[in-house]
mmCIF file of the N, C-alpha and C atoms, coordinates in Angstrom:
data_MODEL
# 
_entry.id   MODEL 
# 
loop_
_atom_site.group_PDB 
_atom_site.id 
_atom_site.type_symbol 
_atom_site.label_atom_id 
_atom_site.label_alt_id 
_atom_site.label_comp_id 
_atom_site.label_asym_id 
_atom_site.label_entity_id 
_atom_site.label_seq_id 
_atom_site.pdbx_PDB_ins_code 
_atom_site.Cartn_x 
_atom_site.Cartn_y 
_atom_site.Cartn_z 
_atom_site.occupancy 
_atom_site.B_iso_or_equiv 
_atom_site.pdbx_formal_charge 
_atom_site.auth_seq_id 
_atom_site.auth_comp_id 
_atom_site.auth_asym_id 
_atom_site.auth_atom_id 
_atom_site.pdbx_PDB_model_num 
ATOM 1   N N  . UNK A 1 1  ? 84.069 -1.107 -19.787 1.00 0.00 ? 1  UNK A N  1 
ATOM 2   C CA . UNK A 1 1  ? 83.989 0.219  -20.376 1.00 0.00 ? 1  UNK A CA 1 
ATOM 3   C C  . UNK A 1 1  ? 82.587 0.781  -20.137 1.00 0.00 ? 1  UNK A C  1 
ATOM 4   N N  . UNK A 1 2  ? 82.725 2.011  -19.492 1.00 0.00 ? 2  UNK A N  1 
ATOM 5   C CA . UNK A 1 2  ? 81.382 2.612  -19.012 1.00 0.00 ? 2  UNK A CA 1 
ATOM 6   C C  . UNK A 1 2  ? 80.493 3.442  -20.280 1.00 0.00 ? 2  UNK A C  1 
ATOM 7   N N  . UNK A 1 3  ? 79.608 3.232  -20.877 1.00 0.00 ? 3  UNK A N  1 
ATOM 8   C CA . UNK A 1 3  ? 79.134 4.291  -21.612 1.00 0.00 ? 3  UNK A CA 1 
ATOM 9   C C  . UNK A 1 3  ? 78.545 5.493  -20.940 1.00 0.00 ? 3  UNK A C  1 
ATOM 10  N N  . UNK A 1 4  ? 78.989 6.546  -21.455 1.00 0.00 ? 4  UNK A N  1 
ATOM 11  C CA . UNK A 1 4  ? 78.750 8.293  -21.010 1.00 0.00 ? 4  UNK A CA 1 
ATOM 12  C C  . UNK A 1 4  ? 78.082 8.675  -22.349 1.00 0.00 ? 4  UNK A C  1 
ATOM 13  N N  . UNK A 1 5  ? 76.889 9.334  -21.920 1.00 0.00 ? 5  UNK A N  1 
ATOM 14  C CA . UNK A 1 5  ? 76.099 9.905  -22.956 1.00 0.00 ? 5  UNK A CA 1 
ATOM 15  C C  . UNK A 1 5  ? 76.083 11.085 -23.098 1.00 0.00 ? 5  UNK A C  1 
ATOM 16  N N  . UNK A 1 6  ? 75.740 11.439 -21.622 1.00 0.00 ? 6  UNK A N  1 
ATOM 17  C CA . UNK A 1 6  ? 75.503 12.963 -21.368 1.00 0.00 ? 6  UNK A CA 1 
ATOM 18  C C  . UNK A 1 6  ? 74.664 13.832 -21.566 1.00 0.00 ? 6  UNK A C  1 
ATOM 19  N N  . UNK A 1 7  ? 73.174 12.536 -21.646 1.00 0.00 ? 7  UNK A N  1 
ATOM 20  C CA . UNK A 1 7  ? 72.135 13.722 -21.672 1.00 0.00 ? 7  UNK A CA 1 
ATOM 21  C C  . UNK A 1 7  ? 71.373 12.572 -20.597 1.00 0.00 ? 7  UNK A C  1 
ATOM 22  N N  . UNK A 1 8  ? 70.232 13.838 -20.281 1.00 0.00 ? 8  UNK A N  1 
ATOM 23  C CA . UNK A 1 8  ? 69.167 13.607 -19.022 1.00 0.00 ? 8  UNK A CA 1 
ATOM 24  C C  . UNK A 1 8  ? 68.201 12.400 -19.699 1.00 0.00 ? 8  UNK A C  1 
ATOM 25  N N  . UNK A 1 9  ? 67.599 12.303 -20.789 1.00 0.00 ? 9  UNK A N  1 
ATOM 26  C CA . UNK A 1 9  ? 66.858 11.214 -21.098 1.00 0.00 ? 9  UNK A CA 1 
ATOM 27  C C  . UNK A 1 9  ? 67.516 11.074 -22.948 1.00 0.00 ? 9  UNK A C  1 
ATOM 28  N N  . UNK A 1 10 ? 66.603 9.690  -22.946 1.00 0.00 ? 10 UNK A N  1 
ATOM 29  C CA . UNK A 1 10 ? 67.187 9.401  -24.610 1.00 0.00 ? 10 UNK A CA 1 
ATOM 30  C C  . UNK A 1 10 ? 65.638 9.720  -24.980 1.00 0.00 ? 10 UNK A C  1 
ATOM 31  N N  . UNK A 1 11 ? 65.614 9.869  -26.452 1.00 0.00 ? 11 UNK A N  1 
ATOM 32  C CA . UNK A 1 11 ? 63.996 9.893  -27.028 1.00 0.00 ? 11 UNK A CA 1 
ATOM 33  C C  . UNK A 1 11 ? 64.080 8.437  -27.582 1.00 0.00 ? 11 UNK A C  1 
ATOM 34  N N  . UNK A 1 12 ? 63.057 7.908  -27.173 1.00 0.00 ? 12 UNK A N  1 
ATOM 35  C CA . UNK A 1 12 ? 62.830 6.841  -27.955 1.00 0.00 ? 12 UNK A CA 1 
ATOM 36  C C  . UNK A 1 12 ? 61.374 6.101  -28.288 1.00 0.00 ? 12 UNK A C  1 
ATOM 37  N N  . UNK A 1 13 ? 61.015 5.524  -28.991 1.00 0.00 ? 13 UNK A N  1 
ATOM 38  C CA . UNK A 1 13 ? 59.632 5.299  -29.021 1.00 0.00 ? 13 UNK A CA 1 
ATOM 39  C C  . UNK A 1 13 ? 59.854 3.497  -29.036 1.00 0.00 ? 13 UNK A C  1 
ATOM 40  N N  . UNK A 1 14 ? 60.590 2.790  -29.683 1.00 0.00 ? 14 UNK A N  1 
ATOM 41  C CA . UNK A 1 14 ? 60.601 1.665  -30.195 1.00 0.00 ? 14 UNK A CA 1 
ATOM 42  C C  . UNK A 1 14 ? 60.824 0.697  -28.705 1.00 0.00 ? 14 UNK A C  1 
ATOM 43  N N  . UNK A 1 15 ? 59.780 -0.027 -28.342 1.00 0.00 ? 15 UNK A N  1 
ATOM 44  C CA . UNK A 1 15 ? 59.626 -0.780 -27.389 1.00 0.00 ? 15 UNK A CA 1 
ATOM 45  C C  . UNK A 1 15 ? 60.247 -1.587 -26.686 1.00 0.00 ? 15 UNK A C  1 
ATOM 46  N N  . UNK A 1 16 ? 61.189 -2.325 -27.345 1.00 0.00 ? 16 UNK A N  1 
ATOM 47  C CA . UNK A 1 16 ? 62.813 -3.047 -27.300 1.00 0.00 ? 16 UNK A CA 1 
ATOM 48  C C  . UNK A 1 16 ? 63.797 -2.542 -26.651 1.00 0.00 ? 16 UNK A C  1 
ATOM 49  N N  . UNK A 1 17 ? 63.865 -1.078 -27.385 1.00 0.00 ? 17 UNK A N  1 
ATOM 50  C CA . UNK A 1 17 ? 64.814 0.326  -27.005 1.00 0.00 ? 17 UNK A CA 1 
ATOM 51  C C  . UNK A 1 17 ? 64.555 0.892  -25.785 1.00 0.00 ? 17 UNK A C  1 
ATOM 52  N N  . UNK A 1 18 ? 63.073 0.915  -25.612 1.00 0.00 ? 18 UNK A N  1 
ATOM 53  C CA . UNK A 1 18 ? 63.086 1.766  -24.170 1.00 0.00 ? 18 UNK A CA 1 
ATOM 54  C C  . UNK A 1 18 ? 63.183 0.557  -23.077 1.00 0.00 ? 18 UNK A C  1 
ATOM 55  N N  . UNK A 1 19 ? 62.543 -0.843 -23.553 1.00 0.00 ? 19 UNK A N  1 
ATOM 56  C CA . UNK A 1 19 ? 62.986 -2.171 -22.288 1.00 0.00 ? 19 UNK A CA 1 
ATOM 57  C C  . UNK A 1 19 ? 64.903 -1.697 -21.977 1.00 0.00 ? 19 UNK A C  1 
ATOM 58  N N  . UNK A 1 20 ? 65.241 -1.916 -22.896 1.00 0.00 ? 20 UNK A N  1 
ATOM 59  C CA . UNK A 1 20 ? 66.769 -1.942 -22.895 1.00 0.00 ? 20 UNK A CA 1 
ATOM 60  C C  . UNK A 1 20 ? 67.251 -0.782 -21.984 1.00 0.00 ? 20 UNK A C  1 
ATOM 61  N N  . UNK A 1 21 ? 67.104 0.469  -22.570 1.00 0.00 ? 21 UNK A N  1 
ATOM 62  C CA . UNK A 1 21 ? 67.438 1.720  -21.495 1.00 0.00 ? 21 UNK A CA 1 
ATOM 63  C C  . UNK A 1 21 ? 66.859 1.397  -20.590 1.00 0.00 ? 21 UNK A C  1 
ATOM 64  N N  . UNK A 1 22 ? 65.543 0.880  -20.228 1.00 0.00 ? 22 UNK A N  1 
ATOM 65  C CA . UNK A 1 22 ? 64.860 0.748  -18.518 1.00 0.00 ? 22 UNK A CA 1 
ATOM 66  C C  . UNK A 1 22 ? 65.906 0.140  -17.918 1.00 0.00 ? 22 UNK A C  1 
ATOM 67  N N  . UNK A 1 23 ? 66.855 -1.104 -18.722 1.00 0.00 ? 23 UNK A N  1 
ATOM 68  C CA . UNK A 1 23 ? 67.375 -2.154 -17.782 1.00 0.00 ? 23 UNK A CA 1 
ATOM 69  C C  . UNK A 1 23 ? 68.665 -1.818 -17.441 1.00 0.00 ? 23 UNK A C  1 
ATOM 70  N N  . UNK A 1 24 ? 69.118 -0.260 -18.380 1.00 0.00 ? 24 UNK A N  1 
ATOM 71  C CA . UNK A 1 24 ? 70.468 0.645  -18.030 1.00 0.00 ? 24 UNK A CA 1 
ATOM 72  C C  . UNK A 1 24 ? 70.244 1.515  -17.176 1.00 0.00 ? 24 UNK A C  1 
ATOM 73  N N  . UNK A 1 25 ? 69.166 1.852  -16.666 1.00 0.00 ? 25 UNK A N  1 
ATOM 74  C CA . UNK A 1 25 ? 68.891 2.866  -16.036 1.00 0.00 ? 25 UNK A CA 1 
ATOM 75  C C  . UNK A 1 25 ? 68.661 4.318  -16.868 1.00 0.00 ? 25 UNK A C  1 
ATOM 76  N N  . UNK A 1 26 ? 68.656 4.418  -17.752 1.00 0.00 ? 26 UNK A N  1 
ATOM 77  C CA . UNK A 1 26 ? 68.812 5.376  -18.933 1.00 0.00 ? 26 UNK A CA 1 
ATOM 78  C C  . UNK A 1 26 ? 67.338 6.152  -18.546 1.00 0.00 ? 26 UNK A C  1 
ATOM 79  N N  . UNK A 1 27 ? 67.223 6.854  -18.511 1.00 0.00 ? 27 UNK A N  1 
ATOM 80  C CA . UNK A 1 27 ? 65.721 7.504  -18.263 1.00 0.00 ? 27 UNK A CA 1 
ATOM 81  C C  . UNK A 1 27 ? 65.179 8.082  -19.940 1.00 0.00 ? 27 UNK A C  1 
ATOM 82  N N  . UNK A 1 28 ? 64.388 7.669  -20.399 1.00 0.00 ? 28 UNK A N  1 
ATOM 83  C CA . UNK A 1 28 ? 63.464 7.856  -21.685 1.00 0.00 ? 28 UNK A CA 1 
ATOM 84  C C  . UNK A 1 28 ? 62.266 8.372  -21.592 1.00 0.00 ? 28 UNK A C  1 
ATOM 85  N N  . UNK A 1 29 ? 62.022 9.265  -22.589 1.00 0.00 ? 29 UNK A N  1 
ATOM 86  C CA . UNK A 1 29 ? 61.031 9.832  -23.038 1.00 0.00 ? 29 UNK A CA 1 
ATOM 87  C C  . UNK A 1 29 ? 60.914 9.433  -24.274 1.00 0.00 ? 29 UNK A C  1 
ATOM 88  N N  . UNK A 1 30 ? 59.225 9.614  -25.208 1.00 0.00 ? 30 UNK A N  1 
ATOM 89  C CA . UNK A 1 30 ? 58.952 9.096  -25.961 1.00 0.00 ? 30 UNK A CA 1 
ATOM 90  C C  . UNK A 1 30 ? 58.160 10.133 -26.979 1.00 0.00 ? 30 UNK A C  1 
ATOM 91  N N  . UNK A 1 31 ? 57.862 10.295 -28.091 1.00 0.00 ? 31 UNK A N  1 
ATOM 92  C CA . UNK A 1 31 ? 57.521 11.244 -28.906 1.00 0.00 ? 31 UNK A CA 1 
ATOM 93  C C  . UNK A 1 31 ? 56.717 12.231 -28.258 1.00 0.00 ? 31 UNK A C  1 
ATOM 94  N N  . UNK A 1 32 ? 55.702 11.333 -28.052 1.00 0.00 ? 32 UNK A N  1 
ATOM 95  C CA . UNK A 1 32 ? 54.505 11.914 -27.385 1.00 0.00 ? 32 UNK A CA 1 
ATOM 96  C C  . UNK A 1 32 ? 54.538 12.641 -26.184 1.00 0.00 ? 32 UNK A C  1 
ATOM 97  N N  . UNK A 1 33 ? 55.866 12.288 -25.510 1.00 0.00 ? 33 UNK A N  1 
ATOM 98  C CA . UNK A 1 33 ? 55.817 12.660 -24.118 1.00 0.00 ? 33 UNK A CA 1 
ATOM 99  C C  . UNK A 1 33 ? 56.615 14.065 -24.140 1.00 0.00 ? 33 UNK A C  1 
ATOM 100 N N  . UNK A 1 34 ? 57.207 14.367 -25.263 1.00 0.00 ? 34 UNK A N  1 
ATOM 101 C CA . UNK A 1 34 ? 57.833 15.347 -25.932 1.00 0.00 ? 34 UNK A CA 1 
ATOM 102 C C  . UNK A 1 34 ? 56.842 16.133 -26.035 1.00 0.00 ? 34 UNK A C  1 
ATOM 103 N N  . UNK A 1 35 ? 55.763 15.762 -27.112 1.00 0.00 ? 35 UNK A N  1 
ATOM 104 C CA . UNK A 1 35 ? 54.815 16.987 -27.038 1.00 0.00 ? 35 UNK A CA 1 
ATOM 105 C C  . UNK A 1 35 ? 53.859 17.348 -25.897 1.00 0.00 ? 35 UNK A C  1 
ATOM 106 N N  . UNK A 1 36 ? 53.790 16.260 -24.916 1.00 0.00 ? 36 UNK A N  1 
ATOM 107 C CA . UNK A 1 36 ? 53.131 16.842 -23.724 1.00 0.00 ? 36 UNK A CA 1 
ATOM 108 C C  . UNK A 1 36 ? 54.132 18.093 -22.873 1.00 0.00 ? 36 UNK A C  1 
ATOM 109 N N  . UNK A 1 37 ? 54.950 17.535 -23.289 1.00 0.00 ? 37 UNK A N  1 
ATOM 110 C CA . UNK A 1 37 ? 56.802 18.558 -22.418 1.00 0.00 ? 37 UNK A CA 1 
ATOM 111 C C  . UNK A 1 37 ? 55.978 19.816 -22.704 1.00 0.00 ? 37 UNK A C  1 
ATOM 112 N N  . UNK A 1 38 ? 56.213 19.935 -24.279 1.00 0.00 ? 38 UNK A N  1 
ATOM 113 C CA . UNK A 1 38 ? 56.233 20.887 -25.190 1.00 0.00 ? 38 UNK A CA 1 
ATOM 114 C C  . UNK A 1 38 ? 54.431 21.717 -24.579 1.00 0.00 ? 38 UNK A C  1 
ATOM 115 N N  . UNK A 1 39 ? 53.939 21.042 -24.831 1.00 0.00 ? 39 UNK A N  1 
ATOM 116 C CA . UNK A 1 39 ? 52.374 21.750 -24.296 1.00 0.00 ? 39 UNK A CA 1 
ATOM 117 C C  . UNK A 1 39 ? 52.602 22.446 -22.775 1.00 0.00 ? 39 UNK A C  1 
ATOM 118 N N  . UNK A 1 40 ? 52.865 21.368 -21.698 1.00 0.00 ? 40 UNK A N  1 
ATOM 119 C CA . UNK A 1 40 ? 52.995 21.761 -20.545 1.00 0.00 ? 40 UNK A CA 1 
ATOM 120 C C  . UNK A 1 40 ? 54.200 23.409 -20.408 1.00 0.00 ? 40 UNK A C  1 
ATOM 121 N N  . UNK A 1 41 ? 55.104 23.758 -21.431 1.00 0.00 ? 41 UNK A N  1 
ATOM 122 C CA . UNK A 1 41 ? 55.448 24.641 -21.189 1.00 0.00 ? 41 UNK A CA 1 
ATOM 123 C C  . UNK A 1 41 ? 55.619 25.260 -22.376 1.00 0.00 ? 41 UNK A C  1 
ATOM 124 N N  . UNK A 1 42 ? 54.307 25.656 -22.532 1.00 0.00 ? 42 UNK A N  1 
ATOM 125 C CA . UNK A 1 42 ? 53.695 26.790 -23.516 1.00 0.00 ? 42 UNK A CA 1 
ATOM 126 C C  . UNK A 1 42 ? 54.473 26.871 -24.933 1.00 0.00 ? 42 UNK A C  1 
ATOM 127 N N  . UNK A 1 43 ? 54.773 25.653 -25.502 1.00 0.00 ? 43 UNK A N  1 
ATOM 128 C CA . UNK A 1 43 ? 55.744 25.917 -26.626 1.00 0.00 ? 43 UNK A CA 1 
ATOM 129 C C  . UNK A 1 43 ? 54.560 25.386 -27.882 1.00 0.00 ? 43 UNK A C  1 
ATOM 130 N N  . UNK A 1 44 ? 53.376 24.682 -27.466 1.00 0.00 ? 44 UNK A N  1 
ATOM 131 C CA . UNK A 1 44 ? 52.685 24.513 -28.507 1.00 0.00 ? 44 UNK A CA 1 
ATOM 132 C C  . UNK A 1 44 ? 51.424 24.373 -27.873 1.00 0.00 ? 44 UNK A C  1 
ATOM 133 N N  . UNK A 1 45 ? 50.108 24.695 -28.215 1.00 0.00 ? 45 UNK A N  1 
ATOM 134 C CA . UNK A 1 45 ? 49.158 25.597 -27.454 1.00 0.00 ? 45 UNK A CA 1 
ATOM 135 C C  . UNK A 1 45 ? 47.697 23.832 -27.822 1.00 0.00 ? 45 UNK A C  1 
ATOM 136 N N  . UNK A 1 46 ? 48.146 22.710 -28.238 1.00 0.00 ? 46 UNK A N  1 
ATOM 137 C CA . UNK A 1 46 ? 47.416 21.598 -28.292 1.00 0.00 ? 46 UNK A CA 1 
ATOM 138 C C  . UNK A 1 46 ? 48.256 20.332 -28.840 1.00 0.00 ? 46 UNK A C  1 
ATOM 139 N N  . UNK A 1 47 ? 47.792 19.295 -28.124 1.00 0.00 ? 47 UNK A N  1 
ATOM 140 C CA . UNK A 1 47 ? 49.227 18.160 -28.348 1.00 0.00 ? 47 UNK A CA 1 
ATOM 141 C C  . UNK A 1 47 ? 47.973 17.239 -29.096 1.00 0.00 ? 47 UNK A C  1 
ATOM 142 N N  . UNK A 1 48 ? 46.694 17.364 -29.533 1.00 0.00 ? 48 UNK A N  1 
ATOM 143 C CA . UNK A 1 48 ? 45.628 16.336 -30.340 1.00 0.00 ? 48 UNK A CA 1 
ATOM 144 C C  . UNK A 1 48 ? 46.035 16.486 -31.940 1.00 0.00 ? 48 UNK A C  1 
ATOM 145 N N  . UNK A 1 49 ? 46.176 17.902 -32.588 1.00 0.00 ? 49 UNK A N  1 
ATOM 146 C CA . UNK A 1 49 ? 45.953 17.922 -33.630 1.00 0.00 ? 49 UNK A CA 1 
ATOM 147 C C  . UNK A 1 49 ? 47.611 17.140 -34.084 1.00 0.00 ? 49 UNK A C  1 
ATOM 148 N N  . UNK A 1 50 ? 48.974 17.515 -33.510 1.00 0.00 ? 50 UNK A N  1 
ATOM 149 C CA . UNK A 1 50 ? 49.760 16.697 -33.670 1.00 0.00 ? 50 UNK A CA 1 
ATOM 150 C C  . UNK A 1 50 ? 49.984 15.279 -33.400 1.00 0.00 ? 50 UNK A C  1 
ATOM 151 N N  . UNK A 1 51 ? 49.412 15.057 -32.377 1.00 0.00 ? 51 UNK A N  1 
ATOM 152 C CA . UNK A 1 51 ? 49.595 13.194 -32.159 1.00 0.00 ? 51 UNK A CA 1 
ATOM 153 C C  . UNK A 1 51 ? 48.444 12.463 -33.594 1.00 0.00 ? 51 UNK A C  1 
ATOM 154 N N  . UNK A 1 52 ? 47.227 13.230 -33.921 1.00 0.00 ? 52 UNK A N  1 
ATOM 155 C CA . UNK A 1 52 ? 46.554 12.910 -35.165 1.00 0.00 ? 52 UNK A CA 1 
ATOM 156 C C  . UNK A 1 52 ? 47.928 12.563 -36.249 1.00 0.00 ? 52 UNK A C  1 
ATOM 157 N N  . UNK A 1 53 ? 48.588 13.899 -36.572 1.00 0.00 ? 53 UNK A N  1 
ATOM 158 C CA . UNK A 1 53 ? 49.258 14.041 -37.723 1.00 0.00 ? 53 UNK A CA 1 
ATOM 159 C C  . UNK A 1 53 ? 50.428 12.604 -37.307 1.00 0.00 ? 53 UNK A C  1 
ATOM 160 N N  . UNK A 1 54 ? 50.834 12.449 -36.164 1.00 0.00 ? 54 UNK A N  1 
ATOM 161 C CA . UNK A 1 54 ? 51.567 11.443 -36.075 1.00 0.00 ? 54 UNK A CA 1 
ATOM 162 C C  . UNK A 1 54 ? 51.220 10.013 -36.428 1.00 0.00 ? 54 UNK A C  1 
ATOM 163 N N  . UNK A 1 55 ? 49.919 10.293 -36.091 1.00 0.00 ? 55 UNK A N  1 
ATOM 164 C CA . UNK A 1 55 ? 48.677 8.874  -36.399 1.00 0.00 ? 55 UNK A CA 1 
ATOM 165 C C  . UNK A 1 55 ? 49.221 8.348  -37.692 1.00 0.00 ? 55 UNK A C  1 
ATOM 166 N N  . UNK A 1 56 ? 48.572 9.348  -38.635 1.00 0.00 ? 56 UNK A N  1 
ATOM 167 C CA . UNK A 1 56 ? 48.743 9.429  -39.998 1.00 0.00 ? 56 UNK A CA 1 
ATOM 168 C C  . UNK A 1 56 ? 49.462 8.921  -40.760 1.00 0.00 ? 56 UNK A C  1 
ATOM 169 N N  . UNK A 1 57 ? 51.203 9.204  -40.296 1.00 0.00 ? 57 UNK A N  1 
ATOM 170 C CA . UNK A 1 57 ? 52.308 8.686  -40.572 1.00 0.00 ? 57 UNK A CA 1 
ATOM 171 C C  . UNK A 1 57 ? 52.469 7.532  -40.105 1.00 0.00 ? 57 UNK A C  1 
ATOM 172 N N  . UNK A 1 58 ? 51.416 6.552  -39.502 1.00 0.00 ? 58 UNK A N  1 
ATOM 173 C CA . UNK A 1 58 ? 51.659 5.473  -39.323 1.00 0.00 ? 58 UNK A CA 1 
ATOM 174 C C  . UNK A 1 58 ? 52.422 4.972  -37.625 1.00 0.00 ? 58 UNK A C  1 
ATOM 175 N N  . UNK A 1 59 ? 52.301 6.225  -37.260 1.00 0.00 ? 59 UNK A N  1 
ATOM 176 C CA . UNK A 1 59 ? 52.761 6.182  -35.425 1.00 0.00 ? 59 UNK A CA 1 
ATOM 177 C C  . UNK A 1 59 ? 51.900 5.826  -34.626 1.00 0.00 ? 59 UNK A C  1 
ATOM 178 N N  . UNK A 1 60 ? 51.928 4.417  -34.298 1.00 0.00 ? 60 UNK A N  1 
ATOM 179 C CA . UNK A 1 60 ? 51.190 3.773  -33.172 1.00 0.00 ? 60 UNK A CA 1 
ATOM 180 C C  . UNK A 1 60 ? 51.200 3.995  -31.828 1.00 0.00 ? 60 UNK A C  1 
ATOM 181 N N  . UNK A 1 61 ? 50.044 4.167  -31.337 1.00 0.00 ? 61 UNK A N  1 
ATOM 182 C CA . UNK A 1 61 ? 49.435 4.492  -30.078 1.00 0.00 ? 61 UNK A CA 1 
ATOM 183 C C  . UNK A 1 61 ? 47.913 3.845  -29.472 1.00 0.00 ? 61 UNK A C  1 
ATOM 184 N N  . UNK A 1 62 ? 47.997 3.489  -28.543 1.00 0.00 ? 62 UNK A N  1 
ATOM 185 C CA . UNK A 1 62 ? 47.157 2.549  -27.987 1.00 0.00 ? 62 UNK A CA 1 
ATOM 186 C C  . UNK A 1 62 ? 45.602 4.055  -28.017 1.00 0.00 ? 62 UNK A C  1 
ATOM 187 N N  . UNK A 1 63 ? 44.581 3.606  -28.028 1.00 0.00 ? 63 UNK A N  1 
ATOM 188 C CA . UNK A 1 63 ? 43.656 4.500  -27.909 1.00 0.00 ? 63 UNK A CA 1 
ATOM 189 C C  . UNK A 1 63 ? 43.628 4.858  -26.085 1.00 0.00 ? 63 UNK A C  1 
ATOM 190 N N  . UNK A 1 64 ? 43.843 3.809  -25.393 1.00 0.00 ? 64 UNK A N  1 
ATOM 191 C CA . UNK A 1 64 ? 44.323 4.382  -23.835 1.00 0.00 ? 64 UNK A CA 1 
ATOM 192 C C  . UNK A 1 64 ? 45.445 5.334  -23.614 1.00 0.00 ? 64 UNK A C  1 
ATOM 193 N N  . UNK A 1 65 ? 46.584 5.238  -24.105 1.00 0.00 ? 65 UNK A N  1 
ATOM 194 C CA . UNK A 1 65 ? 47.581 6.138  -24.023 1.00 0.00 ? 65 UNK A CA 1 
ATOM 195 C C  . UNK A 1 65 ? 47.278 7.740  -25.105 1.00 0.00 ? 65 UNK A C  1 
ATOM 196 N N  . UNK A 1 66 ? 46.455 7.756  -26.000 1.00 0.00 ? 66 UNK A N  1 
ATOM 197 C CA . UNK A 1 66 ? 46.047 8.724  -26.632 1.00 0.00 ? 66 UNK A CA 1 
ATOM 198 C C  . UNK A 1 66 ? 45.439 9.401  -26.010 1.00 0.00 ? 66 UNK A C  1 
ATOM 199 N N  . UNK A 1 67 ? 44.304 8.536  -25.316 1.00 0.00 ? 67 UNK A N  1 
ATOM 200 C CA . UNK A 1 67 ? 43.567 9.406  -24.026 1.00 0.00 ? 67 UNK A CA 1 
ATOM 201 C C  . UNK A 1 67 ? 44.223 10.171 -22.631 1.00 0.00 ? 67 UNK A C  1 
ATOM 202 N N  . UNK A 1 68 ? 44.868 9.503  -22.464 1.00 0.00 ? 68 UNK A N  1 
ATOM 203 C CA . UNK A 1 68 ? 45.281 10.017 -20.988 1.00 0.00 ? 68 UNK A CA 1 
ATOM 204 C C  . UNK A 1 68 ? 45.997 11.280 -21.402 1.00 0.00 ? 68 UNK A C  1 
ATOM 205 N N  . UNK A 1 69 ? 47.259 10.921 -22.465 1.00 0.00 ? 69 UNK A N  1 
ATOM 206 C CA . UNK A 1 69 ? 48.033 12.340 -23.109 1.00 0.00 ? 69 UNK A CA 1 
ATOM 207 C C  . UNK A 1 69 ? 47.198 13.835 -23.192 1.00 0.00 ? 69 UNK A C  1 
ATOM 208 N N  . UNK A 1 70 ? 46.074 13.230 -23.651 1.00 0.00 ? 70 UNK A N  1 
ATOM 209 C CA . UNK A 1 70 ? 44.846 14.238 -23.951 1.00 0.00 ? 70 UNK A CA 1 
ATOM 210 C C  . UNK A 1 70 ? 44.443 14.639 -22.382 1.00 0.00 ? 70 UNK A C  1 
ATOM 211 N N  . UNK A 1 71 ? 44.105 13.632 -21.652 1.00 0.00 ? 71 UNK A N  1 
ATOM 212 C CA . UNK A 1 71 ? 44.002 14.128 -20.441 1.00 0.00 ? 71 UNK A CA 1 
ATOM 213 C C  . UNK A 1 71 ? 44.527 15.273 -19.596 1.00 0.00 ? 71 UNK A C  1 
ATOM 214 N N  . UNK A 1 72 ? 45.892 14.523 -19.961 1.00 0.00 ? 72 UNK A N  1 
ATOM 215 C CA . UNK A 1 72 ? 47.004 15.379 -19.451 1.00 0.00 ? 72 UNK A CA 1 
ATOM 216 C C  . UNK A 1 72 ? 47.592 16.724 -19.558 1.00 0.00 ? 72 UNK A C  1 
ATOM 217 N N  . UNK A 1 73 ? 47.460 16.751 -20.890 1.00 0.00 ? 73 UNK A N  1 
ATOM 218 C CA . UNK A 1 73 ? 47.291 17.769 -21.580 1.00 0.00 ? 73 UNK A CA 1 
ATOM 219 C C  . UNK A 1 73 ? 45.702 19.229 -21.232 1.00 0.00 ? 73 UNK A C  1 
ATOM 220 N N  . UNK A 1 74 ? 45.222 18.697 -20.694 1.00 0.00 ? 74 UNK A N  1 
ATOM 221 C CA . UNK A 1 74 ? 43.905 19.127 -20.871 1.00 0.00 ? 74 UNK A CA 1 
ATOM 222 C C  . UNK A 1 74 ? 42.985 19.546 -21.886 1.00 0.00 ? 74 UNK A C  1 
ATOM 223 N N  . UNK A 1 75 ? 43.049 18.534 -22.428 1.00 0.00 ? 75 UNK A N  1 
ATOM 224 C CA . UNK A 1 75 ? 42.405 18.651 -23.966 1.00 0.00 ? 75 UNK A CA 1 
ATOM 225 C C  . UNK A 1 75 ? 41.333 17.277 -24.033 1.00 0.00 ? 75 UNK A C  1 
ATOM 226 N N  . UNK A 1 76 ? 40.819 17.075 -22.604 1.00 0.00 ? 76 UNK A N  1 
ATOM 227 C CA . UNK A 1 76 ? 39.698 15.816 -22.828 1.00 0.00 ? 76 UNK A CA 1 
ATOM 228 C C  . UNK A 1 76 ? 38.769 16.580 -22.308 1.00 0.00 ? 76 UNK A C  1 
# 
């Protein structure tokens, strides 16, 4: 039995979850990569002061992957 989802990526953050979709082929995105989406096409005008607020709530992120987002973003 084939599973059909029917969307382009899953969101997922939990590390297990995205090994697992890697090994379905499932293509994932991850919170953060959401708000870079979201920055890159003008839907929110800085992705620092939210990945902070995500901090906050206890949402882990490597201080390397915080950076580059920022990078990416152009906000370093």
């Amino acid at each position: 039995m084939a599973l059909e989802i029917g969307a382009a990526e899953l969101v997922l953050d939990d590390l297990p979850a995205r090994r697992m979709a890697g090994s379905l082929h499932i293509a994932v995105i991850g919170s953060v990569g959401l708000l870079l989406r979201a920055n890159e096409r003008g839907l929110i005008s800085e992705v620092r002061p939210l990945m902070k607020a995500m901090q906050s709530e206890d949402f882990r992120i490597s201080d390397r992957v915080f950076d580059g987002i920022l990078a990416a973003a152009g906000e370093k």
